[in-house]
C-alpha positions as MATLAB code, in Angstrom:
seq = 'XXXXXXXXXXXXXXXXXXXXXXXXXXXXXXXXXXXXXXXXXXXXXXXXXXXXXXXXXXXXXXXXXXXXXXXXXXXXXXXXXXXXXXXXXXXXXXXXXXXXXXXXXXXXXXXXXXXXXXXXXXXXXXXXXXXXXXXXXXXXXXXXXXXXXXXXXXXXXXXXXXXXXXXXXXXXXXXXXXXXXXXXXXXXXXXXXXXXXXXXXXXXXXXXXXXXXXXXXXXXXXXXXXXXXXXXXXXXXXXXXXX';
ca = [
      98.367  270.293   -0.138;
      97.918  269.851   -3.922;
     101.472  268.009   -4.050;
     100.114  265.148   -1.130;
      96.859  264.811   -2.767;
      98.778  264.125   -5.921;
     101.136  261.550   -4.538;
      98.237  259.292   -2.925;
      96.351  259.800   -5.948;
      99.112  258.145   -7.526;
     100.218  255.595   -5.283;
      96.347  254.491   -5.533;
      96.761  254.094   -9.042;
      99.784  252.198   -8.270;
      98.659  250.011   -5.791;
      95.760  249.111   -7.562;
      97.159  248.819  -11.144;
      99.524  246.037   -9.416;
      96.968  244.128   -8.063;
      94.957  243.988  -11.644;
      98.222  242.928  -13.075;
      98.640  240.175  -10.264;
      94.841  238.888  -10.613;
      95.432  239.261  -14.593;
      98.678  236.710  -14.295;
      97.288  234.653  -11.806;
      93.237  233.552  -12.563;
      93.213  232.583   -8.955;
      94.137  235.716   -7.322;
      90.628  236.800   -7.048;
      89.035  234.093   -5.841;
      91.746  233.743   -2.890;
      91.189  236.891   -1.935;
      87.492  236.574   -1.795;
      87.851  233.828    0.436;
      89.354  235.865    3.049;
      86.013  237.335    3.632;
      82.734  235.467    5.162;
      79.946  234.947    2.371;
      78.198  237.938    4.916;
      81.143  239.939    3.865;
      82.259  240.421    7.305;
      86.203  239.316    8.011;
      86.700  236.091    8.705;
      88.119  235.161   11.985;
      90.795  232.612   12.606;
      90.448  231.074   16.259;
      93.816  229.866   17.867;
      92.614  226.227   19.559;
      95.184  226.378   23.334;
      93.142  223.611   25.073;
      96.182  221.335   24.032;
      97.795  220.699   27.855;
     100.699  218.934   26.630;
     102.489  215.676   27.717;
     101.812  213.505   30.837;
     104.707  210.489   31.695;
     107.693  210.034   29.429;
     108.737  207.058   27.586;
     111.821  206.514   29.469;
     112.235  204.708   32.850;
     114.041  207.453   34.149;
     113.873  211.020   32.374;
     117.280  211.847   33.111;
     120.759  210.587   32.320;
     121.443  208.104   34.377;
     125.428  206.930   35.282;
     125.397  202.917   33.857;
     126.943  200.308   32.659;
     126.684  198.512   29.066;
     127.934  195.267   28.177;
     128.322  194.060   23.920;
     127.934  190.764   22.858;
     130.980  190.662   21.337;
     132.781  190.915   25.037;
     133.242  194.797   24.963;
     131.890  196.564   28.292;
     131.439  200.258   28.895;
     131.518  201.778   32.400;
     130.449  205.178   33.729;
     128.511  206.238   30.795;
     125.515  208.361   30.848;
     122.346  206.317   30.083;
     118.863  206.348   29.102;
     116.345  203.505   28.365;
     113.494  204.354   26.250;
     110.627  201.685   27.146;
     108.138  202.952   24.687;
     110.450  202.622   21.620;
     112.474  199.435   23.722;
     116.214  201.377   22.831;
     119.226  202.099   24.637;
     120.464  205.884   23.972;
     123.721  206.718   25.563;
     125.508  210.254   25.643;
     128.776  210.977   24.559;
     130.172  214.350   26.712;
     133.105  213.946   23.830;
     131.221  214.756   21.418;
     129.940  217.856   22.179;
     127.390  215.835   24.165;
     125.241  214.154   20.956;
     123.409  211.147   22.020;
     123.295  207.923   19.799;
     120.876  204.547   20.222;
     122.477  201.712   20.713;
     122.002  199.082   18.140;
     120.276  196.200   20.580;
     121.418  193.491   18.573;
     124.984  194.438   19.759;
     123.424  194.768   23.403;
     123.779  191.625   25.889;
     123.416  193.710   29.340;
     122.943  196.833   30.785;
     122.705  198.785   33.800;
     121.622  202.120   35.087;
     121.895  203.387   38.580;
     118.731  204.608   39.600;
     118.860  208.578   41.290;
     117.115  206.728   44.261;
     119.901  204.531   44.920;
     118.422  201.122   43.516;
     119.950  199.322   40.461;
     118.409  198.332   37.468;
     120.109  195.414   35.055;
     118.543  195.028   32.126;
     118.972  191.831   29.376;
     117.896  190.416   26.240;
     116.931  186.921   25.320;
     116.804  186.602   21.104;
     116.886  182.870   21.700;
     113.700  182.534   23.804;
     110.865  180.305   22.528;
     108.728  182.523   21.602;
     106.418  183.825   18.641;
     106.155  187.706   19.753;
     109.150  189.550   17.968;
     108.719  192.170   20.403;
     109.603  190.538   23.047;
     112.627  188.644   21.320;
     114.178  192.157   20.457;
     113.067  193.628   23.298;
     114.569  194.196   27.164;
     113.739  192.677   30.208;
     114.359  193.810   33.665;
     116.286  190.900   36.057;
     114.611  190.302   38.900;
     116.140  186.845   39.349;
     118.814  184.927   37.750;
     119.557  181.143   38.220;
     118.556  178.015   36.228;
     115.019  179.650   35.916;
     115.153  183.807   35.581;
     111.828  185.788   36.886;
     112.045  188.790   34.059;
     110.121  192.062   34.270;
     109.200  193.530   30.906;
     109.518  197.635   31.204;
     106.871  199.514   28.743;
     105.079  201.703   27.917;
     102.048  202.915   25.990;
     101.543  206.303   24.445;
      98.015  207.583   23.870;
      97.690  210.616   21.414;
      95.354  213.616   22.742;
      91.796  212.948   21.810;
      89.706  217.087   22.016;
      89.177  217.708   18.895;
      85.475  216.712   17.069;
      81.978  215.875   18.226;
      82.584  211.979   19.400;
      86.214  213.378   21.203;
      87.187  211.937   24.626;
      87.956  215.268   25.457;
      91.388  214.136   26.586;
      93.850  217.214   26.098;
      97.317  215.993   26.824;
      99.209  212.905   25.222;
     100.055  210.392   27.382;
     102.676  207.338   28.227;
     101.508  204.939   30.592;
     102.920  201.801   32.264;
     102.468  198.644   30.543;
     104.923  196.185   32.561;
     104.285  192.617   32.507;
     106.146  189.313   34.312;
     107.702  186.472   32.527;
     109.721  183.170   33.465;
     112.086  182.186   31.613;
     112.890  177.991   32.005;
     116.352  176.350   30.839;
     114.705  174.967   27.889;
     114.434  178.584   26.871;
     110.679  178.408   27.026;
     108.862  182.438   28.277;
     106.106  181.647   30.394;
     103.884  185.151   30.824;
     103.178  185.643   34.204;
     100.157  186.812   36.298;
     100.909  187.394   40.058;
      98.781  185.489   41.830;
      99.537  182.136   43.328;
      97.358  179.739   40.879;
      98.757  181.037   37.665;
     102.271  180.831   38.974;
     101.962  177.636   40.537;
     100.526  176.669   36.717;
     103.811  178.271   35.160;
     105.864  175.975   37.621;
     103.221  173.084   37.428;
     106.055  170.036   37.585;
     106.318  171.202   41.153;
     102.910  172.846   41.976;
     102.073  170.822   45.021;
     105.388  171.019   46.638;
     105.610  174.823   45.926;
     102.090  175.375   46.933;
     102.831  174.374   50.414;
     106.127  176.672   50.692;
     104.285  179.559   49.760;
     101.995  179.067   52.604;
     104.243  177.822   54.842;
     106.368  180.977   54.123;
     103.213  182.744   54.097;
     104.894  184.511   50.650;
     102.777  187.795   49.444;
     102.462  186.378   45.792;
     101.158  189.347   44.406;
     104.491  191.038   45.049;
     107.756  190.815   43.351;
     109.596  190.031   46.569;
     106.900  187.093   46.697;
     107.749  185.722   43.942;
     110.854  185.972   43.600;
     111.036  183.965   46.540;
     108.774  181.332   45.042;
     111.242  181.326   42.211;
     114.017  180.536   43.766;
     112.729  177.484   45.342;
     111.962  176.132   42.544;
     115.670  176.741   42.075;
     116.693  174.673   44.261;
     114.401  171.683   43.571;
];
C-alpha cells in the first residue's frame, strides 16, 4: 500500500510539474484552458447542430451516366460514351471506363453537339451558338436544348439554380437543405443570328415572329395550337419555316 501511494504521489508531481512547464513556455496555456470552463465554472457544453437535411435536386439533367454521343468542332465525333450534363455549372463531363473510370469536363469551346439518351427512352441533342447576337456571355458559352432545327431553331435553355441552406440565425428562412431548382427558359434563334427570349404564350411569340404575326396568328387558331406547350410551338415555328 505504501509503494501505490508513492507512485501516484509521484505521477501527481509529474503530471502537474509538466503542465507548469507547458503554461511557463507558452503564456497562453492558461488562459486556453480557462476558457474551457463557463465564467459559472461549470463545463462548457458543445452542442452538435443535425437540423442540416441535406441536398434536394441535382445540377445535372440526368443524375446518372447516360450512353451519348459528342460531336468536336474540329470534325471529331465520339459514340457510345458515358455522359453527363451539368446545367448548373453549363459543362459536359464524360467518363472514361479506360481509365480506371476518372471523369473529365469537356472543354465547350471544343463542343459543337451532343447527345444523351435519356433512361426513359427520349433523346436529348444539345448545341451551342458562340456566334449568336447577343450581349449575355452566358448564354454564348452556354448549351441549348434543340427542339427545332430549320432556317429558324426554337432552343430550350437547360438550368439550374442552387440555393444554399438558410437555418442558422434569428432572421433565417429556416430552410434546412440546399437546393437546385429548374430555371429553363425558350429562345429563337433567326438566320441573321439574332436570340429572341421567348415567353409561351401566343402574343409574345407572335411579337418574336412579328414580320408574319397576322398570318401566323390565324394558323394557330385555325390549328387550334396549345401555345403554352412546346409541341405548340414548335408547330408555330415551323410555319414560319415554311413562309
Amino acid at each position: 500500500m505504501h509503494r501505490t501511494s508513492l507512485l501516484y504521489t509521484l505521477a501527481s508531481l509529474l503530471l502537474t510539474g509538466s503542465l507548469t512547464m507547458a503554461q511557463d513556455a507558452d503564456p497562453t496555456a492558461s488562459l486556453r484552458l480557462n476558457n474551457l470552463s463557463s465564467p459559472g465554472g461549470s463545463p462548457l457544453i458543445f452542442r452538435i447542430d443535425n437540423r442540416y437535411e441535406g441536398q434536394h435536386g441535382t445540377p445535372y439533367l440526368i443524375d446518372t451516366w447516360t450512353p451519348g454521343q459528342i460531336a468536336l468542332t474540329d470534325g471529331r465525333q465520339y459514340k457510345d460514351v458515358p455522359l453527363k450534363f451539368d446545367a448548373y455549372r453549363q459543362e459536359v463531363l464524360m467518363l472514361r471506363p479506360k481509365q480506371n473510370n476518372d471523369s473529365i469536363i469537356v472543354d465547350k469551346n471544343t463542343v459543337s453537339r451532343f447527345l444523351l439518351a435519356g433512361p426513359d427512352g427520349q433523346s436529348y441533342l444539345f448545341g451551342r451558338y458562340p456566334s449568336a447576337q447577343t450581349t449575355d456571355n452566358l448564354l454564348k458559352n452556354g448549351y441549348f436544348l434543340i427542339l427545332y432545327a430549320g432556317k429558324n431553331a426554337l432552343l430550350k435553355r437547360i438550368a439550374k439554380t442552387f440555393k444554399p441552406a438558410d437555418y442558422k440565425g434569428g432572421y433565417s428562412a429556416n430552410v434546412r437543405y440546399d437546393a437546385y431548382s429548374d430555371a429553363n427558359s425558350y429562345y429563337l434563334l433567326k438566320p441573321d443570328q439574332t436570340l429572341t427570349k421567348l415567353k409561351l404564350s401566343k402574343k409574345a411569340l407572335l411579337e418574336a415572329m412579328s414580320d408574319r404575326a397576322d398570318v401566323l396568328g390565324a394558323y394557330a387558331d385555325k390549328e387550334k395550337l396549345d401555345l403554352k406547350t412546346e409541341d405548340g410551338v414548335t408547330a408555330l415555328v415551323k410555319q414560319y419555316d415554311s413562309l
